[in-house]
C-alpha positions in Angstrom: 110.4 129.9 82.6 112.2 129.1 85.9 110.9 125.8 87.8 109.5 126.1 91.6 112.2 124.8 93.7 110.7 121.9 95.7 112.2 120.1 98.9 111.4 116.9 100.8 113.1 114.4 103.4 113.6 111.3 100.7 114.7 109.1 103.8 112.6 107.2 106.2 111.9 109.2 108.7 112.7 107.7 112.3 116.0 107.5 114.1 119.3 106.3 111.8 122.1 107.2 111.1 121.6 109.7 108.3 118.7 111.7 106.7 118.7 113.5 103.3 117.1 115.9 102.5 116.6 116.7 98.8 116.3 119.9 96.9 115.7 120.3 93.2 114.8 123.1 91.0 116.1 126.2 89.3 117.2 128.0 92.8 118.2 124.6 94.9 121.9 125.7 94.9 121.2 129.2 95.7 119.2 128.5 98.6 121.0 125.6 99.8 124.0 127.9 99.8 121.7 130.1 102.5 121.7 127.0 105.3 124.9 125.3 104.3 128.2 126.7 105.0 131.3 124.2 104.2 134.3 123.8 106.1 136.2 124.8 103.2 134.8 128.5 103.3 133.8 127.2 99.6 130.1 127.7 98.3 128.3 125.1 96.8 127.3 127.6 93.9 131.6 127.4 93.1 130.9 123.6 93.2 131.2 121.0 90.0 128.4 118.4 89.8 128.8 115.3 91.0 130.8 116.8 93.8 130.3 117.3 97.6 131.4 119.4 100.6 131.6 119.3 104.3 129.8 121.4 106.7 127.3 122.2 108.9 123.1 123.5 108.5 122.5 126.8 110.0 118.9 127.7 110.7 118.1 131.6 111.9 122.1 131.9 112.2 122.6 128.7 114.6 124.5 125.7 113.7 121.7 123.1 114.0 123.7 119.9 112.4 126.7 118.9 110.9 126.2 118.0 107.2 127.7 116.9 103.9 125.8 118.5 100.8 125.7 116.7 97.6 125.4 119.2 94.1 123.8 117.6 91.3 123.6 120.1 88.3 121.4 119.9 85.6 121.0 118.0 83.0 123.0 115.4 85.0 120.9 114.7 87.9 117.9 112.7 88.8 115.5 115.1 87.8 117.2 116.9 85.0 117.5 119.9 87.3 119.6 121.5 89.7 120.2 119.5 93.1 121.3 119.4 95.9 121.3 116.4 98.8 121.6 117.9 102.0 123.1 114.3 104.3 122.7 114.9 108.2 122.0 112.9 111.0 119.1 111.1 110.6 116.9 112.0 113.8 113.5 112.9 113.2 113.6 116.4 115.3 117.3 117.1 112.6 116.1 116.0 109.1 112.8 118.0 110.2 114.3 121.2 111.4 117.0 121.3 108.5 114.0 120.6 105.8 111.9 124.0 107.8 115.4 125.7 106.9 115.2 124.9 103.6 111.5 125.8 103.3 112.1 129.3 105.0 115.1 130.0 102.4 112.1 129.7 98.8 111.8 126.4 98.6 108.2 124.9 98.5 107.6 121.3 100.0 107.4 118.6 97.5 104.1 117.1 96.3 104.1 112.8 96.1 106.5 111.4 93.5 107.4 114.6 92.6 111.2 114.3 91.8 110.2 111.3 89.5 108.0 113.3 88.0 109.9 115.7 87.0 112.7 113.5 86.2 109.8 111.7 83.6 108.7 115.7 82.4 112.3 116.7 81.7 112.9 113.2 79.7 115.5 111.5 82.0 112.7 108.8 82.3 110.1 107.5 80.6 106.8 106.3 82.4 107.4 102.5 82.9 110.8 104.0 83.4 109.3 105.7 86.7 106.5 103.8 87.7 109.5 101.4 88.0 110.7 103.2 90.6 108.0 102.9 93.0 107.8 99.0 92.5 111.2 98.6 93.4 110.8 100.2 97.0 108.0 98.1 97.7 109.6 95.0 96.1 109.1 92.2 98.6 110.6 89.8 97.1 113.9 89.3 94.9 112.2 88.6 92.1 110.0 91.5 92.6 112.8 93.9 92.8 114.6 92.3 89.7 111.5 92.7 87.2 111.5 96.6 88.6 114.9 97.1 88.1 114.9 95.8 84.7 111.9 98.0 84.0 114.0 101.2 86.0 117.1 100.2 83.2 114.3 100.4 80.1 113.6 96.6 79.7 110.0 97.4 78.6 110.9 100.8 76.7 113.4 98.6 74.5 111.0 96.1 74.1 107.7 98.5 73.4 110.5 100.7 71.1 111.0 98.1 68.7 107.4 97.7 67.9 106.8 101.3 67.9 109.3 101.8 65.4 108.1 98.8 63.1 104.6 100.7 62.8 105.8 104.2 62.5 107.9 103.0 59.5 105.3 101.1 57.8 102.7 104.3 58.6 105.6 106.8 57.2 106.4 104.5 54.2 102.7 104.3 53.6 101.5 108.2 54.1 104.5 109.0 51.6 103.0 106.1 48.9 99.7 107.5 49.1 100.2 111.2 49.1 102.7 111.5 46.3 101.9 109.1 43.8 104.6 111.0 41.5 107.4 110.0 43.6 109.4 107.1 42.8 108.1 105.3 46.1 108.3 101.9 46.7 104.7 100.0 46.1 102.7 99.5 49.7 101.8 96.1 49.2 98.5 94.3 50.9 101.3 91.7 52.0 103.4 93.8 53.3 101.0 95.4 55.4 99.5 92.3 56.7 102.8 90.8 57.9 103.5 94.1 59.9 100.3 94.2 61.5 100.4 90.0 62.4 103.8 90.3 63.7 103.0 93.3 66.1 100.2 91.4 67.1 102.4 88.8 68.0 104.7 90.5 69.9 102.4 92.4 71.6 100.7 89.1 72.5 103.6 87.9 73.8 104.3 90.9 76.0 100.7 90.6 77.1 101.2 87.1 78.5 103.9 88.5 80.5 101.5 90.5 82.7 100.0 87.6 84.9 103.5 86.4 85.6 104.4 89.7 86.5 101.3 90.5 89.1 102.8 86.9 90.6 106.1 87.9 91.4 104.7 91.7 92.3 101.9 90.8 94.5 102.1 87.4 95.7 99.4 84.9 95.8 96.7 84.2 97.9 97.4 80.7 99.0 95.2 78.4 101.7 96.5 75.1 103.2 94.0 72.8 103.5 93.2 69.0 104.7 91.1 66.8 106.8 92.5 67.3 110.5 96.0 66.3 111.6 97.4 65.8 108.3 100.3 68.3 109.4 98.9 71.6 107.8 100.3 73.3 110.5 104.2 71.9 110.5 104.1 72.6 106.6 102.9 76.6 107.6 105.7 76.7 110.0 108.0 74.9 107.8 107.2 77.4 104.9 107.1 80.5 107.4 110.2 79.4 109.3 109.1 79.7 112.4 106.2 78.3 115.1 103.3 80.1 113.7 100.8 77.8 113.9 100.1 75.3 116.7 101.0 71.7 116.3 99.5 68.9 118.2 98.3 65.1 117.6 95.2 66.5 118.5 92.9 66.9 115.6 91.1 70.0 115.1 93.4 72.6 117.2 93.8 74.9 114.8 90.2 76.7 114.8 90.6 79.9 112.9 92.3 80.9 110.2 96.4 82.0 110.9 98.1 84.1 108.3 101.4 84.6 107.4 103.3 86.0 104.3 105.9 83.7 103.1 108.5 83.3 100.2 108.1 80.0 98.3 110.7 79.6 95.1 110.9 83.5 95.1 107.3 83.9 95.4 105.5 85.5 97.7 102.5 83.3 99.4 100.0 85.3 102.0 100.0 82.0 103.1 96.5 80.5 105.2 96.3 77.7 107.6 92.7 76.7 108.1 90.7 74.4 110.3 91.1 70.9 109.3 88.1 70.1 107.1 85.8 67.5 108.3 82.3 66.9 110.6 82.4 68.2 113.5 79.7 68.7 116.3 82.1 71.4 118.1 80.0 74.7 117.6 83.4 76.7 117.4 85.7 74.1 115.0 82.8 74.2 112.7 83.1 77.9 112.4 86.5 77.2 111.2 85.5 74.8 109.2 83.4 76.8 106.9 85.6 79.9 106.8 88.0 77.6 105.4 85.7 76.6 102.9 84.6 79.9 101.7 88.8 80.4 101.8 88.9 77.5 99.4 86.5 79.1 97.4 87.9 82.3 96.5 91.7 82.0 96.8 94.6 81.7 93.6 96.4 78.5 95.5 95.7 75.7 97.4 98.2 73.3 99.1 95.9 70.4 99.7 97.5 68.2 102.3 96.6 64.2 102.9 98.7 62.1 105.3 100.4 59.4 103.8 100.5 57.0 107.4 96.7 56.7 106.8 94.6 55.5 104.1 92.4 58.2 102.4 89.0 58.6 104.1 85.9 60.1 103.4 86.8 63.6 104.5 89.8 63.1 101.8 87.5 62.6 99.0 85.1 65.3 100.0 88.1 67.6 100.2 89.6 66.2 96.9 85.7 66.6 94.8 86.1 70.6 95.5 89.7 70.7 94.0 90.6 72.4 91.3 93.3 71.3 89.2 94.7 74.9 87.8 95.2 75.7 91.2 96.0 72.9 93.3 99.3 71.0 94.4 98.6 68.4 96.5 101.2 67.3 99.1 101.5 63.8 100.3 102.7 64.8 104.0 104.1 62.8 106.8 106.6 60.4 104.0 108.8 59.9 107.2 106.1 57.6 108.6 105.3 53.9 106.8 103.2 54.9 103.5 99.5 53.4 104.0 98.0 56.1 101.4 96.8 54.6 97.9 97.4 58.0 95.9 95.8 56.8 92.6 92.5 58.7 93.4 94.8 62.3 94.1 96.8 61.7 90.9 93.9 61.4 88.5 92.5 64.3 89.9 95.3 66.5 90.2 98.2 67.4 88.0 100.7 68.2 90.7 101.8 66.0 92.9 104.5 65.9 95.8 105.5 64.4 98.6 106.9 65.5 101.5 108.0 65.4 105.3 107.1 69.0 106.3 108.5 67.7 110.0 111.9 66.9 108.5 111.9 69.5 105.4 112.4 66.7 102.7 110.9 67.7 99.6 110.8 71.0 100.3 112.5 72.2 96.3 109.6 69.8 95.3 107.6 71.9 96.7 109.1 75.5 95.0 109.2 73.9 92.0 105.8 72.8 91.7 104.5 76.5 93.4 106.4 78.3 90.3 105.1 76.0 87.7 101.9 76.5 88.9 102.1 80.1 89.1 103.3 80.6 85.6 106.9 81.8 86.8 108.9 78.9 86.1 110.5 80.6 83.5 110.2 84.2 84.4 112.3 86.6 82.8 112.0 90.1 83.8 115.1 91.0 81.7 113.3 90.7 78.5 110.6 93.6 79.7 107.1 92.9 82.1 104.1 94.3 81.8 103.7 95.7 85.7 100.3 97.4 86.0 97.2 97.9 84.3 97.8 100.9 83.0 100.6 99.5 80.8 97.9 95.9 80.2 95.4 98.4 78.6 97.7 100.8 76.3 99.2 96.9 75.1 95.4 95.7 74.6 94.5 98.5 73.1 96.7 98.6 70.5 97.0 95.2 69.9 92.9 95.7 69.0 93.8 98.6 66.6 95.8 96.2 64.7 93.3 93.8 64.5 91.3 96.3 63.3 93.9 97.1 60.4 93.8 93.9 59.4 90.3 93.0 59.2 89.9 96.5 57.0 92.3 94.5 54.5 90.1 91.5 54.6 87.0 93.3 54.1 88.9 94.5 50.8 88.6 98.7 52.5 91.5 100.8 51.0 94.2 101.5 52.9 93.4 104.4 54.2 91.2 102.6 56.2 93.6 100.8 57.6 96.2 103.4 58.0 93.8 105.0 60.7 94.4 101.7 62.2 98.1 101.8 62.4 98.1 105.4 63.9 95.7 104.3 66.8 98.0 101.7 67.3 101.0 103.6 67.6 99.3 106.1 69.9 98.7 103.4 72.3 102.1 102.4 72.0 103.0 105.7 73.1 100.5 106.2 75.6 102.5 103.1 77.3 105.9 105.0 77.4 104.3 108.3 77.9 105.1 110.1 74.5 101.7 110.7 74.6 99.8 111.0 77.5 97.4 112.9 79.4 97.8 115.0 82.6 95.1 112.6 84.4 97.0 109.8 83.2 100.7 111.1 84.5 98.9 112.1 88.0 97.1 108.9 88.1 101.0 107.2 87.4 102.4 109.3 90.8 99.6 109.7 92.9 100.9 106.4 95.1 104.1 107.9 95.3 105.7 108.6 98.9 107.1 112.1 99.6 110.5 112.6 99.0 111.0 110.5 95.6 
């Protein structure tokens, strides 16, 4: 059964200097052969894979743009089909006009994530192989892109594999004991069993805690600065922003609303807040700051609480320090340019974290990354060893992680093991739910509905 041919522009569209346009499908050659005509008089159907050609894009018999076509042929290609890359000059009117070209010749536009998809359909990807794909073009952030492009080389698939395989030998070893008694099988022992499932469990708790570290490094944190008026919240957001983005002034209370600016700490990305400085205030408008900060305080993942250590902690210090948290909190000694006059025995009992900085002169500014990736849980953050990167993938590993618990607690309830062997296969259909062995069509839309035309 022949495949549609489908076509799309898979680069950005705007001016620059080049714009593909990819074709895949049974018919991509044959109809790319129908726009294209090489230099060489040679057609791209006479073409190896992996080979290209020099020409120019005709559209109703008129040169339109000059053009090197790429011939990718199946099973050696992105998608495991035939295709061709069609490489001209990237101005939106060209890559536009040579795509309506293509479209006029058979081909039918492709749908979002469509080329991944099939590439995960005709098994030259498996799904956290290709949901990898979309994470690493909105990576913003090197870590980001790392942890996507160990998932994109099979990271999590080796990982999720090796579990996979520990339960479908147990469950074959097991099936085979219990249906042929006759057999000379090797005894399917309650310990045996048990030490399979707790193991799994294990591992698959351990690949579990890997997803909050993950959802760091993907998505950031929300983070707030906050502190009592001019205790130089402002120089630390333009310190950490690089660049004037907030106002600074010896004037306490200038900064009124809330600024915000995205930021990379440590590798981490910070949607970083400076508030109003939190205090008293008569001023109708500062104490509209004032509480949006508060509420900010409230219902963000990190705060960089800032006291000044020229000046001895005041009242608006320890009003500020009571609605701390310590699992999300590093406070920052600020202003350790200026003679210290700050006790900071009442901060350190309270808080775990701890540093000290001059955010005008950038000392103590690794302190600071340091203490924002310990807090965040990436400290230690591997992405080579395999991530958890959405929910999806969360659910399928909580899902069978319960299964197993199930298995085990049919054992300790004293159940036979057939019991428990419905156990194990629920298990392993989550596992492959997770790689997409087994998965729905709801599912696999759901995976490449985000997608952006053209990959």
């Amino acid at each position: 059964m022949k495949s549609t041919t489908i076509a799309a522009i898979s680069t950005a569209q705007g001016e620059s200097g080049i714009g593909v346009i990819r074709v895949s499908g049974d018919e991509a050659i044959e109809i790319c052969d129908r726009v294209f005509k090489a230099v060489s008089g040679k057609k791209l159907s006479e073409m190896k894979g992996y080979s290209a050609a020099f020409g120019h894009i005709y559209k109703e018999n008129e040169a339109i743009d000059e053009c090197v076509a790429t011939v990718f042929r199946n099973p050696k290609s992105y998608t495991g089909e035939d295709v061709v890359e069609l490489s001209c000059h990237g101005g939106i009117y060209i890559t536009r006009e040579t795509l309506r070209a293509v479209l006029e010749q058979g081909a039918s536009p492709a749908q979002a994530g469509e080329f991944t998809k099939r590439a995960f359909l005709n098994g030259k990807l498996d799904l956290t192989e290709a949901e990898a794909v979309i994470d690493i073009i909105s990576a913003k952030s090197k870590n980001a892109a790392r942890a996507a492009l160990y998932a994109k080389d099979g990271a999590l698939w080796k990982r999720t594999e090796a579990i996979k395989n520990k339960l479908v030998t147990t469950a074959a070893h097991l099936s085979a004991w219990v249906d042929y008694p006759e057999e000379d099988i090797e005894e399917v022992t309650e310990e045996s069993l048990r030490r399979v499932f707790s193991e799994s469990i294990e591992e698959l708790d351990r690949l579990l805690k890997t997803y909050d570290a993950g959802q760091t490094v993907k998505e950031g944190i929300d983070t707030v600065i906050a502190g009592k008026p001019n205790t130089g919240k402002s120089t630390l957001m333009n310190l950490l922003a690089g660049h004037d983005r907030s106002i600074v002034t010896d004037i306490p209370g200038t900064t009124r609303d809330i600024i915000v600016e995205t930021v990379l700490v440590g590798g981490i990305m910070l949607r970083l807040s400076d508030t109003a400085g939190i205090r008293d205030t008569g001023d109708a408008v500062e104490k509209i700051g004032v509480e949006l900060a508060k509420n900010r305080l409230e219902n963000c993942g990190l705060v960089l609480a800032v006291f000044d250590d020229s000046k001895p902690l005041d009242e608006n210090d320890l009003s500020l320090l009571e609605k701390l948290d310590a699992e999300n909190t590093i406070a920052i000694i600020n202003k350790t340019d200026l003679e210290s006059k700050l006790d900071s025995s009442p901060i350190e009992n309270k808080l775990n974290d701890v540093i000290r900085i001059s955010a005008k002169n950038g000392d103590g500014y690794t302190e600071l990354e340091k203490a924002v990736a310990r807090l965040a849980g990436t400290e230690n953050f591997n992405p080579s060893e395999g991530i958890l990167a959405n929910e999806r993938q969360r659910t399928a590993v909580i899902n069978a992680k319960q299964s197993l618990q199930n298995a085990l607690d049919a054992l300790n309830m004293g159940l036979t093991f057939d019991a428990a062997e419905v156990d194990l296969e629920n298990a392993i259909e989550s596992v492959c739910e997770l790689t997409g062995e087994r998965v729905s069509e709801v599912v696999v839309g759901n995976v490449f509905h985000n997608f952006c035309v053209g990959k």
